[in-house]
PLY file of the C-alpha trace (Angstrom):
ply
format ascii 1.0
element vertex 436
property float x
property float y
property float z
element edge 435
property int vertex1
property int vertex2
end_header
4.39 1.95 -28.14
4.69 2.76 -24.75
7.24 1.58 -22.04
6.39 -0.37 -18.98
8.78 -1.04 -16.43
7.99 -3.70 -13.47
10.54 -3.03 -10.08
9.87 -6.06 -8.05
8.81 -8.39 -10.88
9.18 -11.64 -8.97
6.34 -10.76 -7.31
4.64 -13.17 -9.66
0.92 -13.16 -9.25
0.95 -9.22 -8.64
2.81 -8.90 -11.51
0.10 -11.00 -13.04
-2.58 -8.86 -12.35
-1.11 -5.59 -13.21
0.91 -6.23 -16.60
-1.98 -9.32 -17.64
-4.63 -6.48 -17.33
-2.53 -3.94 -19.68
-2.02 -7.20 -22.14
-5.89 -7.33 -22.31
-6.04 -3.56 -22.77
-6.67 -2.90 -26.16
-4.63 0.53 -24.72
-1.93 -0.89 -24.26
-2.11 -4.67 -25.35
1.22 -2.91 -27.71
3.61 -2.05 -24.96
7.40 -2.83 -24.20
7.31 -4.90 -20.79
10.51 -4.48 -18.83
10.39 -6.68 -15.95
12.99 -5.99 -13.01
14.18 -8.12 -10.11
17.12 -9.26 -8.43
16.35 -12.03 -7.98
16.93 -15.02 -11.19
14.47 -17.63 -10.52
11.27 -15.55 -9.52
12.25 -13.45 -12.42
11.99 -16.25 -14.66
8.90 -17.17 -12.84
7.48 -13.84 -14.11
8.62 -14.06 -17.72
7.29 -17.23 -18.22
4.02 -16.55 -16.80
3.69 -13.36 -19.03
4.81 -14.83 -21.87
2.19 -17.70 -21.80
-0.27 -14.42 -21.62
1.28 -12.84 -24.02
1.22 -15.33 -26.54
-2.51 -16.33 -26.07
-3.38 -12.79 -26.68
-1.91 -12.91 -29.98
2.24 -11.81 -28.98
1.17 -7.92 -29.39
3.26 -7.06 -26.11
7.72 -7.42 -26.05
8.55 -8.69 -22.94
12.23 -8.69 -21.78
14.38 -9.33 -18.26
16.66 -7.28 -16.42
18.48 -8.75 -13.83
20.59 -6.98 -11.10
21.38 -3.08 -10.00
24.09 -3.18 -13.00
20.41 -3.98 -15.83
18.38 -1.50 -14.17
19.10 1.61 -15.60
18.31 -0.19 -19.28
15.49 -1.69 -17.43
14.10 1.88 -16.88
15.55 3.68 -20.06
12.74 5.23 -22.09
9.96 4.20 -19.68
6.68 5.87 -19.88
4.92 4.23 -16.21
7.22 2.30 -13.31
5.25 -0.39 -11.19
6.94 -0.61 -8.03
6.02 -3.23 -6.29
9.52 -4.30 -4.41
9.79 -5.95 -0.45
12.70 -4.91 0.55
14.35 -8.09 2.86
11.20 -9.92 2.10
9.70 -12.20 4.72
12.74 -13.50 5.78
15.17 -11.82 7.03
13.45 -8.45 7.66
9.37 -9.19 8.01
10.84 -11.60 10.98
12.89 -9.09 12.09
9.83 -6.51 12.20
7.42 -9.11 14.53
10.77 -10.89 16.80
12.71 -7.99 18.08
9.38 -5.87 19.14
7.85 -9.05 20.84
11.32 -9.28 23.13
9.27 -5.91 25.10
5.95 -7.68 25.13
4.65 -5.13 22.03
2.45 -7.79 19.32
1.14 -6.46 16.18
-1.09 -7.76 13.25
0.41 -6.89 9.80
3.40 -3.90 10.58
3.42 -2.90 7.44
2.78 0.60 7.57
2.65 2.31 11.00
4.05 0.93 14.19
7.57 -0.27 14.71
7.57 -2.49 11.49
6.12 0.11 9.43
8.79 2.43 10.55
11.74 -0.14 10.08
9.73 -1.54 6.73
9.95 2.57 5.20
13.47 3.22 6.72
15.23 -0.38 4.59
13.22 0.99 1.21
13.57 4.66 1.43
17.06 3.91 0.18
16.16 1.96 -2.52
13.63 4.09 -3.60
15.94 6.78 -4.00
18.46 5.06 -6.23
15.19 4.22 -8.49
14.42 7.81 -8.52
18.00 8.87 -9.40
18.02 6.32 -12.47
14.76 7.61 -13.44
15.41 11.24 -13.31
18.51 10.07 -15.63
17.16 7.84 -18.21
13.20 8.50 -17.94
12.61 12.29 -16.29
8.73 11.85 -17.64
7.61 8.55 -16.19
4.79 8.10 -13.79
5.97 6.61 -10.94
3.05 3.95 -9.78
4.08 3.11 -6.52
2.58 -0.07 -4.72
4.49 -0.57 -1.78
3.61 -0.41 1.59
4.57 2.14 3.75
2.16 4.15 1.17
2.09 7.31 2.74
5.22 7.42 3.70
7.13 5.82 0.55
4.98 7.80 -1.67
5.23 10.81 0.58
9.17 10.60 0.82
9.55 9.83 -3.41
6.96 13.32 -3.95
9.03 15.70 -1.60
12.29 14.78 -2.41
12.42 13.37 -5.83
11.59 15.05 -8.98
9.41 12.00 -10.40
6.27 12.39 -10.76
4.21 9.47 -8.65
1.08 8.55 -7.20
0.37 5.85 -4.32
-2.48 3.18 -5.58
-3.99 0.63 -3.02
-6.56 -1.21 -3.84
-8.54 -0.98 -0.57
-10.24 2.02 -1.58
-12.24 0.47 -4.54
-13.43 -2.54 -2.30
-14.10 -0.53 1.05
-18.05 0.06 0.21
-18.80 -3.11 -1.52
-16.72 -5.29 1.40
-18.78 -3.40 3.82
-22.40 -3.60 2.47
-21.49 -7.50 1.55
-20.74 -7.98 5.85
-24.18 -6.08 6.40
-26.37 -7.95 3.84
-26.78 -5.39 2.03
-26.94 -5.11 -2.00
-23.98 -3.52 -3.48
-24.46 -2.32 -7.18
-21.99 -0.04 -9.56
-24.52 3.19 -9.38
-23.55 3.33 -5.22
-21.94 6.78 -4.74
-19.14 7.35 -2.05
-16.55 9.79 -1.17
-13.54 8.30 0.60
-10.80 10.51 1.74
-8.28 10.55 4.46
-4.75 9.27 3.96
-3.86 5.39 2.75
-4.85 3.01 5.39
-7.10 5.03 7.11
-9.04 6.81 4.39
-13.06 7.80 5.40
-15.89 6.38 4.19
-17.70 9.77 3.80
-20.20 9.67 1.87
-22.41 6.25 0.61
-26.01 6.68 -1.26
-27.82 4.76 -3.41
-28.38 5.56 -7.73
-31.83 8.25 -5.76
-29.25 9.64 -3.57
-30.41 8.32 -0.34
-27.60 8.25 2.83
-27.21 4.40 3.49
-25.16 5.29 6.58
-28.06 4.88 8.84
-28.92 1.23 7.52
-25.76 0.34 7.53
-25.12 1.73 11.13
-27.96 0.11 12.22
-26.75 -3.45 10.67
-23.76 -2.81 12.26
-24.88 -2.67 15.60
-27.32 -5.47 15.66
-24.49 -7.71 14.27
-23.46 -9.87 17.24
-21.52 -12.59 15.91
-17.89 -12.70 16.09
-16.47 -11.94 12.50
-13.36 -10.47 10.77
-14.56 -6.75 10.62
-15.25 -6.12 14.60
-12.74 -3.38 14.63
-13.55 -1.10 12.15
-17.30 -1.42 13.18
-16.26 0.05 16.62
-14.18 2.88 15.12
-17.13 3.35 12.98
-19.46 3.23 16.09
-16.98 5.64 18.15
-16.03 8.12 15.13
-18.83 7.90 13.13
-17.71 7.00 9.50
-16.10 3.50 8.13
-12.14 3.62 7.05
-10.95 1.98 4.29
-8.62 -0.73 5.85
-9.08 -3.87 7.39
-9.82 -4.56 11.39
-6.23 -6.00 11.18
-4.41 -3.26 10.03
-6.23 -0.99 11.41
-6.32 -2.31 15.40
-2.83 -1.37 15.43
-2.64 2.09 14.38
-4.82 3.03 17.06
-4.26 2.94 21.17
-7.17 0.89 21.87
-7.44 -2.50 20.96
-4.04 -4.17 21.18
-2.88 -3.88 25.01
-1.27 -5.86 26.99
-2.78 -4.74 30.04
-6.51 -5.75 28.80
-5.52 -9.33 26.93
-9.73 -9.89 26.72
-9.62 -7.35 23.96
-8.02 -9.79 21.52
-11.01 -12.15 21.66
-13.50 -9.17 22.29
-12.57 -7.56 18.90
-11.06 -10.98 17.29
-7.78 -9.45 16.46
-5.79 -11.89 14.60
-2.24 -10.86 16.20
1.02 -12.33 13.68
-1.29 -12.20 11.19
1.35 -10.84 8.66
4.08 -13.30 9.01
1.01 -16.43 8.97
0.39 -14.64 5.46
3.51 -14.50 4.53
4.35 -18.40 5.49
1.03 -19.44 3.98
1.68 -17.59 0.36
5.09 -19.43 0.38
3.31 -22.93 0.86
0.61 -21.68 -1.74
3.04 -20.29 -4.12
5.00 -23.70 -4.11
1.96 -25.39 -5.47
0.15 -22.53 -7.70
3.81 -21.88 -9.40
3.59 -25.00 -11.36
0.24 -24.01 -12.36
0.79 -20.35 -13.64
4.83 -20.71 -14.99
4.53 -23.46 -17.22
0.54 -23.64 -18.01
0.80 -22.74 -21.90
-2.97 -21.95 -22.06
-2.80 -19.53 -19.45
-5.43 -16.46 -19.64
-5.75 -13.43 -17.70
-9.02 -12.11 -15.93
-9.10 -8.25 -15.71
-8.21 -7.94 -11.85
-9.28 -4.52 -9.64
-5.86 -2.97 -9.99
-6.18 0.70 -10.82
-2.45 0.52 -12.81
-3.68 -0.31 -16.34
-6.30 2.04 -16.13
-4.46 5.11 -15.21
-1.91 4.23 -18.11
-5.04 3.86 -20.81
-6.22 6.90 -19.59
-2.87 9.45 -19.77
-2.61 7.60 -23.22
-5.84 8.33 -24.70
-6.65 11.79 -22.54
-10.06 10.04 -21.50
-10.77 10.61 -18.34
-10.60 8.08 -15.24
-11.21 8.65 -11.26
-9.56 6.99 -8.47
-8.60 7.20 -5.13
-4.74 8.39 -5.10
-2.40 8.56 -2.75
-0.79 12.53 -3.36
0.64 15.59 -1.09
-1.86 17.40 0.76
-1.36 20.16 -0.84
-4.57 22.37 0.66
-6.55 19.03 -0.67
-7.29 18.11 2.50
-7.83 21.55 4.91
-7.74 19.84 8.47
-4.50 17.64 8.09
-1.09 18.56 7.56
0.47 20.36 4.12
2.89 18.27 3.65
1.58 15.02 4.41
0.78 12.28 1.92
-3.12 12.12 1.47
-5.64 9.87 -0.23
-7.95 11.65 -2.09
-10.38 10.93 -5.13
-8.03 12.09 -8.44
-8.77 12.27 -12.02
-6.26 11.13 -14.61
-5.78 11.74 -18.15
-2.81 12.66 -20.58
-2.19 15.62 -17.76
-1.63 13.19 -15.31
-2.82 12.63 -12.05
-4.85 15.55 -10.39
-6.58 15.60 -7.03
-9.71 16.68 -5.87
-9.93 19.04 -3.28
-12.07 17.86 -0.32
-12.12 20.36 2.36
-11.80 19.35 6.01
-12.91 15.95 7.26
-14.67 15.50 10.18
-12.74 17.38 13.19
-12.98 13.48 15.11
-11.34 11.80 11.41
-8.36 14.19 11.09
-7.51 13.81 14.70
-7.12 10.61 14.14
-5.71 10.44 10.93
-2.83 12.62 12.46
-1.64 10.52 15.11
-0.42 8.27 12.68
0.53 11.58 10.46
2.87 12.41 13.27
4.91 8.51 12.52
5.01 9.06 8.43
6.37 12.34 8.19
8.89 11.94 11.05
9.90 8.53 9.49
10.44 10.66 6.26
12.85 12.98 8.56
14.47 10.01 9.42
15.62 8.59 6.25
15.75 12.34 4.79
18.56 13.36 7.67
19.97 9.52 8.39
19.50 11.44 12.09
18.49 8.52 14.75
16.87 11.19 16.65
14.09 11.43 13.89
13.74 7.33 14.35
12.99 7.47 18.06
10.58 10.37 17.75
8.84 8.37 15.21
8.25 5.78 17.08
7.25 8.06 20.67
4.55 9.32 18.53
3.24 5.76 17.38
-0.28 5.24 18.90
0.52 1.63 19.58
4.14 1.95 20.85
2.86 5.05 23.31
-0.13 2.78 24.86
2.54 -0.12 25.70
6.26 1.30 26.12
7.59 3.36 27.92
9.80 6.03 26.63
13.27 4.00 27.79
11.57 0.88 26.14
10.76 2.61 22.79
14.48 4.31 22.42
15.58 1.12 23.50
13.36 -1.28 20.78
14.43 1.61 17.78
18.33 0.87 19.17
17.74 -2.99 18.95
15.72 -2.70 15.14
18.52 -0.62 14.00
21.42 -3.32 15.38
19.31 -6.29 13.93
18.59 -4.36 10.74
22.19 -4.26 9.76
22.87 -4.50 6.31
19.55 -3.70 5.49
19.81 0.47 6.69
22.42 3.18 6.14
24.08 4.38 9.03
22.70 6.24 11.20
23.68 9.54 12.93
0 1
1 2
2 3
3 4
4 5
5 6
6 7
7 8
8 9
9 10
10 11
11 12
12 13
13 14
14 15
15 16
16 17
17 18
18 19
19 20
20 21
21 22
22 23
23 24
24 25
25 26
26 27
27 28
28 29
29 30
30 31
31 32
32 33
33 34
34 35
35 36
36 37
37 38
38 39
39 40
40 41
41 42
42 43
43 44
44 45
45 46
46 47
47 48
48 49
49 50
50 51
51 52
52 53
53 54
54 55
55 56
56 57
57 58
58 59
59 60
60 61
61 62
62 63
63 64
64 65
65 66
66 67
67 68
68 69
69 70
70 71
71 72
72 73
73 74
74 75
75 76
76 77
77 78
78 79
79 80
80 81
81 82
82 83
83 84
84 85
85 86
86 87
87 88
88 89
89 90
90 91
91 92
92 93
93 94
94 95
95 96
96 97
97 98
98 99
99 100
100 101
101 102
102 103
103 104
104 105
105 106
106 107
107 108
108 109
109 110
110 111
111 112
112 113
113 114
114 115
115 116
116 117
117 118
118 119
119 120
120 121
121 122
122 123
123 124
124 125
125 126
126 127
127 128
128 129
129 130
130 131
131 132
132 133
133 134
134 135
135 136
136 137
137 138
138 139
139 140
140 141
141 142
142 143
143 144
144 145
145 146
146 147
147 148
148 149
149 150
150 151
151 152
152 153
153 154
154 155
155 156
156 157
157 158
158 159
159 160
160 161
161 162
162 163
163 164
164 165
165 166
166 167
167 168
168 169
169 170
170 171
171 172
172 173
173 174
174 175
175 176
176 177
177 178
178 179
179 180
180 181
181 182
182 183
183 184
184 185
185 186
186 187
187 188
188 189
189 190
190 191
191 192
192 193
193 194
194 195
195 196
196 197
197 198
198 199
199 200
200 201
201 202
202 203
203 204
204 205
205 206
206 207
207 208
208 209
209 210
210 211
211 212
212 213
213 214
214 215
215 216
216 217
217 218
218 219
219 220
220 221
221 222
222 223
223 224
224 225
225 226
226 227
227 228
228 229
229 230
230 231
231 232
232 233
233 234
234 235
235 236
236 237
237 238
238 239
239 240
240 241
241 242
242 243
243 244
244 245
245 246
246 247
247 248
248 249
249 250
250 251
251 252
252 253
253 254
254 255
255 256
256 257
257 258
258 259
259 260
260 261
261 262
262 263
263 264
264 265
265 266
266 267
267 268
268 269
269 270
270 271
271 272
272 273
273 274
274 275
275 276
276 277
277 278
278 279
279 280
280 281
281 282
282 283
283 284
284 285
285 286
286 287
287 288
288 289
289 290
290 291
291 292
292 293
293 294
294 295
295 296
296 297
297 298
298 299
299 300
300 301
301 302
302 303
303 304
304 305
305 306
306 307
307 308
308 309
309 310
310 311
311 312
312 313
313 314
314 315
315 316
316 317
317 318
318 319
319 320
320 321
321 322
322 323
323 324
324 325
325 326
326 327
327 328
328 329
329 330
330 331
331 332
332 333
333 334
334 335
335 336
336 337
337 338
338 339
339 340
340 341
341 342
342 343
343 344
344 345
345 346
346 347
347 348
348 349
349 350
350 351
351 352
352 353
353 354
354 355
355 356
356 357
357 358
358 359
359 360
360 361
361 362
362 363
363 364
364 365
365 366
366 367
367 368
368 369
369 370
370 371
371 372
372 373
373 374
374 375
375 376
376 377
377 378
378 379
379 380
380 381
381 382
382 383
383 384
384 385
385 386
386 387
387 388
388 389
389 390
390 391
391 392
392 393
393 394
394 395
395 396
396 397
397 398
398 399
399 400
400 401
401 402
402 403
403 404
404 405
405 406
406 407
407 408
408 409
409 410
410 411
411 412
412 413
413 414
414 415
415 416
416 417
417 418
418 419
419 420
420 421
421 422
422 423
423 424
424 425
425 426
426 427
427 428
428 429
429 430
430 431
431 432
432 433
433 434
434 435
């Protein structure tokens, strides 16, 4: 019966999604659930939810709690696959942080979750963390797979595979709905037989490849489409990278207008409304899943005929597959190590990967398009300096992360950036080791 361990189990409905879809497994409908939080009452949240599941499925699964740093070594004792799906400082203090103290020198971003100032910050509070999970694993589970969830991706994931000895992969979901999103915004049919290739790294992974069941390039259509589509609508950004670069990434027009120099600037406000950019979008999320989770909790914590729908979470698929050795693909976020032959080694890349009882292997891909790898390293250049940074505890590292930011460079000036990293560290306190 194999071990599943949850870090960040209060995150209810996520934790919904990926331990309801192993219940329904008939993989691993048998598995010991171990959720982990530090936090009581979503916690509870969590076990009650499950256990609704759990029972409706005929009780097949053990579900217990572990509360607290002092539970989570037994939390992660004997585990076969860790979930991490933690926010470290949540929305408030540190998401409000991450938007407030950058907006004091005029710098507004979208989501800052994974480049930019936030992104930076976000990595450098659950780097820490991270580690102390590793440490505990390498102690009382040395073989899990380490399924990490959180955002920074690359850099998290990045971090975790260079300096811990766990073995993990990065899963985002925006991979498996990039070609079927983008066809649906075109009007165009989107069936299982489509073929694509997507690599790059998380966030800003390339649409590569797309042809039909006969093999035809639906590029052109969809370029086409693309063009002639006038009205204003949520994807206007990735269209023009698409129109300028000449392939479709992976990530939304919110993330991805700020983790490029063009389309957030001060200096040319008309490109907000030009390319709809919905700027605080993140912490209007955040605020809005509170108000929604006040009235859904009811629903889903003490609904005793609660069912679970199979969700697009890769997680209980990559756990059915190392269990039976039958092979499933994804897109995985893994070191580049020669996957990738036009970005850095030792960056984190996304990359197609099989997975079966050997585990997770990538697929080599070559070099993307010289235009795609430029730009994939500019943001390169934040992650694996951010990694330096909580590597070292140097503050150095920190500034240099941030000089190299796309965003931060179009805005700041260098005096402005040192002085935003000085002001994130001071209202970070608490939250971050110190700093050298």
């Amino acid at each position: 019966m194999p071990k599943i361990t949850f870090m960040g189990a209060g995150s209810s409905v996520f934790a919904k999604n990926v331990l309801g879809d192993c219940m329904t497994s008939p993989i691993m409908e048998n598995s010991e659930i171990a959720l982990y939080d530090i936090d009581a009452d979503r916690m509870d949240d969590s076990k009650r939810m499950l256990d609704a599941i759990n029972r409706n499925l005929g009780n097949k699964a053990t579900i217990k709690t572990y509360l607290g740093v002092e539970n989570r070594k037994d939390a992660l004792r004997g585990a076969n696959y860790v979930v991490n799906a933690i926010q470290v400082g949540l929305y408030r203090p540190c998401t409000v942080t991450d938007f407030e103290v950058p907006k004091k020198y005029g710098l507004r971003q979208t989501i800052a979750d994974t480049l930019g100032i936030g992104g930076i910050f976000r990595a450098l509070r659950t780097i820490p963390v991270m580690q102390d999970f590793a440490d505990d694993m390498a102690e009382v589970c040395p073989n899990a797979w380490f399924l990490n969830y959180t955002n920074p991706m690359a850099m998290l994931t990045g971090y975790m595979q260079r300096y811990t000895p766990i073995k993990t992969v990065g899963l985002c979901h925006s991979v498996q709905v990039c070609a079927k999103r983008l066809l649906a915004g075109l009007g165009m049919e989107y069936d299982p037989t489509i073929r694509t290739l997507i690599a790059g790294i998380n966030h800003q992974a390339w649409l590569l490849d797309i042809r039909d069941k006969d093999g035809n390039d639906l590029y052109p259509e969809i370029k086409r489409r693309a063009l002639a589509r006038t009205e204003k609508h949520e994807d206007m950004v990735r269209y023009e990278i698409m129109k300028r670069f000449g392939y479709y990434v992976t990530e939304s027009s919110e993330h991805s207008a700020e983790y490029t120099p063009y389309f957030i600037k001060d200096k040319y406000p008309e490109l907000i409304e030009r390319f709809n950019i919905p700027l605080d979008e993140y912490p209007r999320r955040c605020i809005k899943n509170i108000e929604k989770w006040a009235t859904q909790r009811d629903e889903l914590t003490n609904n005793p005929n609660l069912r679970h729908e199979l969700s697009r979470e890769y997680a209980s698929h990559i756990m059915a597959a190392m269990e039976t050795n039958t092979p499933y693909k994804i897109g995985g976020n893994v070191i580049n190590t020669g996957l990738i032959t036009n970005l850095p080694q030792n960056a984190c890349v996304e990359v197609p990967c099989i997975v079966d009882k050997s585990g997770v292997t990538p697929t080599f891909v070559g070099d993307l398009p010289e235009q795609c790898a430029a730009l994939n390293r500019t943001n390169i250049n934040v992650q694996l300096l951010t990694i330096e940074a909580a590597k070292t505890l140097k503050k150095d590292y920190i500034y240099q992360a941030a000089l190299m930011d796309p965003h931060l460079q179009s805005e700041l000036s260098i005096d402005d950036i040192v002085s935003l990293c000085d002001d994130m560290i001071e209202a970070h306190k608490g939250w971050l080791p110190e700093y050298k």
